[in-house]
MIKEZA-614472 format. One line per 2 residues: number of its first residue (from 1); their letters; for each residue z negated, y negated, x negated of C-alpha. Coordinates in steps of 0.25 Angstrom, whole numbers, plus 5000, padded with zeros to 4 digits. Layout:
N
NUM	A	Z/Y/X; ...;
//
This chain:
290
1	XX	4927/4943/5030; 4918/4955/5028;
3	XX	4903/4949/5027; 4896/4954/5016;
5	XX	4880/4950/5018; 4871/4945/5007;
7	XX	4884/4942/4996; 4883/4927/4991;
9	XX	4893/4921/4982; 4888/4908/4974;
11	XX	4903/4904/4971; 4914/4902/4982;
13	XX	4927/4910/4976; 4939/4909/4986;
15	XX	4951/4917/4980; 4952/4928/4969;
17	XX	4940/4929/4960; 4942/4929/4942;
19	XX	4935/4940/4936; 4927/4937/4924;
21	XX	4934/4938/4912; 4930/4950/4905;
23	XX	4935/4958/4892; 4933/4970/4901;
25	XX	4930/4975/4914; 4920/4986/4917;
27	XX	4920/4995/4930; 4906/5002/4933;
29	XX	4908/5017/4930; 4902/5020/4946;
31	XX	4910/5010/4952; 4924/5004/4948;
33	XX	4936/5000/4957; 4940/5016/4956;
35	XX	4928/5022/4963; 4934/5034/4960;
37	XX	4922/5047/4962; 4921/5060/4957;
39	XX	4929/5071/4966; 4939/5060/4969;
41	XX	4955/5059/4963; 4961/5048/4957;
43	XX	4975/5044/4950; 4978/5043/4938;
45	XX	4982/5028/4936; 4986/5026/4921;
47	XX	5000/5030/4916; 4992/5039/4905;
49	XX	4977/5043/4908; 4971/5051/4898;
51	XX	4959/5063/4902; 4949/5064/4892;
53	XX	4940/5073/4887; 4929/5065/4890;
55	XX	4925/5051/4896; 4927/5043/4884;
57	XX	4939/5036/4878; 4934/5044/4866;
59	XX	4937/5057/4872; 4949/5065/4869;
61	XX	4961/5065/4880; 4963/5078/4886;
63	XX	4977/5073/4895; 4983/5062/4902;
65	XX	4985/5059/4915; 4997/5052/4922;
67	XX	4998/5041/4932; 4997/5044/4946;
69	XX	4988/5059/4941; 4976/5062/4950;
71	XX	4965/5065/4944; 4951/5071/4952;
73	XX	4936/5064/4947; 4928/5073/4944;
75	XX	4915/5064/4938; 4907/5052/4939;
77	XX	4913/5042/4930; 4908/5043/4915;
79	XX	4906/5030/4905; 4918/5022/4906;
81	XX	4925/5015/4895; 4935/5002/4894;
83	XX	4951/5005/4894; 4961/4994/4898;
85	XX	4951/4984/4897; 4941/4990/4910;
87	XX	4930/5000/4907; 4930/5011/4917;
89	XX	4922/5025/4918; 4928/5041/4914;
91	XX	4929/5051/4924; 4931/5065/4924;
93	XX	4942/5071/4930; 4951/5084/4935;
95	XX	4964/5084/4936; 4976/5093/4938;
97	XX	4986/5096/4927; 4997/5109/4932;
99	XX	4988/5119/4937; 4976/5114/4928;
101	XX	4963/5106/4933; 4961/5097/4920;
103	XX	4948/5087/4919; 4945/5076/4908;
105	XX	4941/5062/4909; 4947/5049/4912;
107	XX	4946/5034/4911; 4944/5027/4926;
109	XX	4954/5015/4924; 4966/5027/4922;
111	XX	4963/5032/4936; 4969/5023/4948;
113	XX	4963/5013/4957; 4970/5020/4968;
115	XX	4984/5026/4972; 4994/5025/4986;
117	XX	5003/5037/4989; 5014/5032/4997;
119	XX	5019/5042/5007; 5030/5045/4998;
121	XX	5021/5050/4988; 5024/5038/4978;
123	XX	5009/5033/4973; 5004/5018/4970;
125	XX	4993/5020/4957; 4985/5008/4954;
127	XX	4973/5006/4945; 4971/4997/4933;
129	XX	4981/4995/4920; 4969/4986/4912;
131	XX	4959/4975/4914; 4965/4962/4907;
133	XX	4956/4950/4905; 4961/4936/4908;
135	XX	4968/4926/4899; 4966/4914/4905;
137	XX	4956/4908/4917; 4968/4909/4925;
139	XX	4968/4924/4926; 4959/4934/4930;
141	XX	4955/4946/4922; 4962/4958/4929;
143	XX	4964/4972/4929; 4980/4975/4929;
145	XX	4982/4984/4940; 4994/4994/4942;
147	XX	4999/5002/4954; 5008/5012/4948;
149	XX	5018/5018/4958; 5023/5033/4957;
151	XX	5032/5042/4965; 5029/5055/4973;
153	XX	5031/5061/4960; 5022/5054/4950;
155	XX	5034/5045/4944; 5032/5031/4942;
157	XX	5038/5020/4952; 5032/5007/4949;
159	XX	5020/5000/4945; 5014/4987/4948;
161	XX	5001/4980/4941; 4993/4969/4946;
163	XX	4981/4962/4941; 4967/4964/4949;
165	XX	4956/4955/4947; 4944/4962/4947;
167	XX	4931/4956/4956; 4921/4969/4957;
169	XX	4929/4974/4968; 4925/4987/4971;
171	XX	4937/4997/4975; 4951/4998/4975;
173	XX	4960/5004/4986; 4975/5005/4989;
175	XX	4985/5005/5000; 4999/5008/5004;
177	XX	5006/4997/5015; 5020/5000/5019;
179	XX	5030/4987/5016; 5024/4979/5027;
181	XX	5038/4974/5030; 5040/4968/5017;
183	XX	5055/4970/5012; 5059/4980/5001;
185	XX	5046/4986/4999; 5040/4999/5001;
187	XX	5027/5001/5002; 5016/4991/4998;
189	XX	5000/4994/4991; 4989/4986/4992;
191	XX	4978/4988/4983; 4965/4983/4984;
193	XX	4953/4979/4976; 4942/4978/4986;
195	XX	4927/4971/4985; 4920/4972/4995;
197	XX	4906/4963/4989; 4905/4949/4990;
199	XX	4914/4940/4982; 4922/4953/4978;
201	XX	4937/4953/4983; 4947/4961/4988;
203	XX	4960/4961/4983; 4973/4967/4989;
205	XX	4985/4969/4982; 5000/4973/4987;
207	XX	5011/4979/4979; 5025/4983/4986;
209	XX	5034/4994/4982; 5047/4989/4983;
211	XX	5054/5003/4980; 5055/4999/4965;
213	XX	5044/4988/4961; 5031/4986/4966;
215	XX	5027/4972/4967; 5016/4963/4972;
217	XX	5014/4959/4982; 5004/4947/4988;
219	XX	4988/4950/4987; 4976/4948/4997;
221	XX	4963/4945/4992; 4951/4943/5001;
223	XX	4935/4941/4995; 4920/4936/5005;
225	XX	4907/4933/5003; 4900/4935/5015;
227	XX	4894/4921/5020; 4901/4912/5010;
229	XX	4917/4914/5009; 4929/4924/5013;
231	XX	4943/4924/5006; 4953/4932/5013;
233	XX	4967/4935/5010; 4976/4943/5021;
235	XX	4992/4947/5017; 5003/4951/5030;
237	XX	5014/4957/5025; 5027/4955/5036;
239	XX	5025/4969/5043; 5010/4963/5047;
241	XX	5015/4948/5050; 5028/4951/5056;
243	XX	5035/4937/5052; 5043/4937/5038;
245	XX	5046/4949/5031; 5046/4943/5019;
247	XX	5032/4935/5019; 5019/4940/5015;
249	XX	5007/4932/5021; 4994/4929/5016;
251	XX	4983/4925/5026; 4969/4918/5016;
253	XX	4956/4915/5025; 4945/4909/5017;
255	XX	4932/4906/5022; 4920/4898/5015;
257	XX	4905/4899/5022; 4903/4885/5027;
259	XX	4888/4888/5033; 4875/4896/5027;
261	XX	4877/4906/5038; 4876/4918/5030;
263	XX	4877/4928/5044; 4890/4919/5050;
265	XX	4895/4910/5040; 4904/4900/5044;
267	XX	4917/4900/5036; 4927/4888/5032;
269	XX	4940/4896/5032; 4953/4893/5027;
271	XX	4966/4900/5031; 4979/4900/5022;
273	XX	4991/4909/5020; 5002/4911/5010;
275	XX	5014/4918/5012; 5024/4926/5002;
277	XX	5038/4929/5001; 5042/4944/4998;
279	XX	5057/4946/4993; 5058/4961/4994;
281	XX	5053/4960/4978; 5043/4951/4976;
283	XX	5033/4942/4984; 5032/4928/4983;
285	XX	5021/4916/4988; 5028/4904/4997;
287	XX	5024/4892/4995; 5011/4888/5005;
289	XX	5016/4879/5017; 5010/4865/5018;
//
């Protein structure tokens, strides 16, 4: 548990968080899940992105941009506006086209969160397909996220979406695992969504690539407030726990401050695992021993 002094949480939440039902979500135009700054590249995420003339909806398109394009910043971030349900700020940008250096602007949420190159060249994409607001108290409002998988060559492989409940958490990163002794798959990527306030979660989530599909794959999820609570969630694939090839392990540890000790706090902890079974194709939870 990272200790994170002077953060005080009125109401004890053990597990995921609900986000607040909203029509829309709004990203500052300074600071988003991007954190993309000038003189920095970035991908082009959207099948189609169009470059306009200037940072408005309003403006005319001046070209399009493909999935898996690179583009350099070359601005602050100007006024944004709401496109697939999730306002987020313009940018200027460069870019080649042939021999040609071409510049214009685009809209943030085209752009990806982040991108893998494998060492074959093959590239994992991801960002966000749209925001979608929750029908019922049993769901979350989510953004539905993509990880798009191309070849060496730019061609489309496979894509994947997933749905991410956003909690303020405050940047995203990636990160290519081999199988991890998993059968019939390739190469694995974790993608995390990261907070590192107090009551803010991480999340972590894996995707295989089985050579034709990629397919999920179980998820960790840990989130503290210093002083009062710790829920933390560990996976071990069979190359790190060397028994079953085919099991995936989950190890859970909460811990609830049973004492006003704010500087060592005494913790009631609780320990539980869960385990899942991977058939070469798909993965899925065994029933908890009694």
């Amino acid at each position: 548990m990272r200790k994170l002094m002077g953060c005080y949480l009125i109401i004890l939440v053990i597990g995921p968080f609900c986000s607040k039902a909203q029509e829309n979500l709004k990203f500052d135009d300074n600071f988003n899940l991007w954190n993309i700054q000038k003189g920095q590249s970035a991908t082009v995420f959207a099948t189609k992105a169009y470059v306009r003339a200037q940072p408005s909806l309003k403006a005319a398109i001046v070209d399009s941009l493909s999935v898996g394009n690179v583009v350099t910043i070359t601005s602050a971030p100007f006024k944004g506006n709401t496109l697939k349900n999730f306002y987020a700020p313009w940018y200027e940008i460069s870019y080649s086209d042939g021999n040609s250096k071409k510049n214009g602007f685009i809209w943030l949420g085209l752009l990806a969160l982040g991108k893998q190159t494998a060492s074959d060249g093959s590239q994992y994409i991801y960002g966000f397909e749209r925001f979608t607001k929750s029908i019922n108290e049993q769901e979350q409002d989510h953004f539905s996220t993509v990880v798009k998988l191309l070849d060496a060559k730019g061609n489309f492989l496979a894509e994947h979406t997933f749905p991410f409940a956003y909690s303020e958490q405050t940047f995203s990163q990636s990160k290519l695992l081999p199988a991890m002794g998993l059968q019939n798959v390739k190469q694995i990527i974790r993608i995390e969504f990261l907070g590192e306030a107090c009551g803010i979660p991480s999340e972590y989530n894996y995707m295989a690539w089985t050579g034709q599909r990629l397919v999920d794959l179980p998820s960790r999820y840990s989130v503290s407030d210093a002083g009062v609570f710790y829920y933390d969630e560990k996976i071990l694939f069979p190359s790190e726990h060397g028994k079953n090839n085919q099991i995936i392990y989950k190890y859970i540890e909460e811990g609830e401050a049973i004492d006003d000790n704010a500087e060592n706090p005494n913790f009631k902890i609780i320990k539980k695992s869960e385990e899942f079974l991977w058939n070469g194709t798909s993965f899925e939870k065994l029933p908890t021993a009694k």
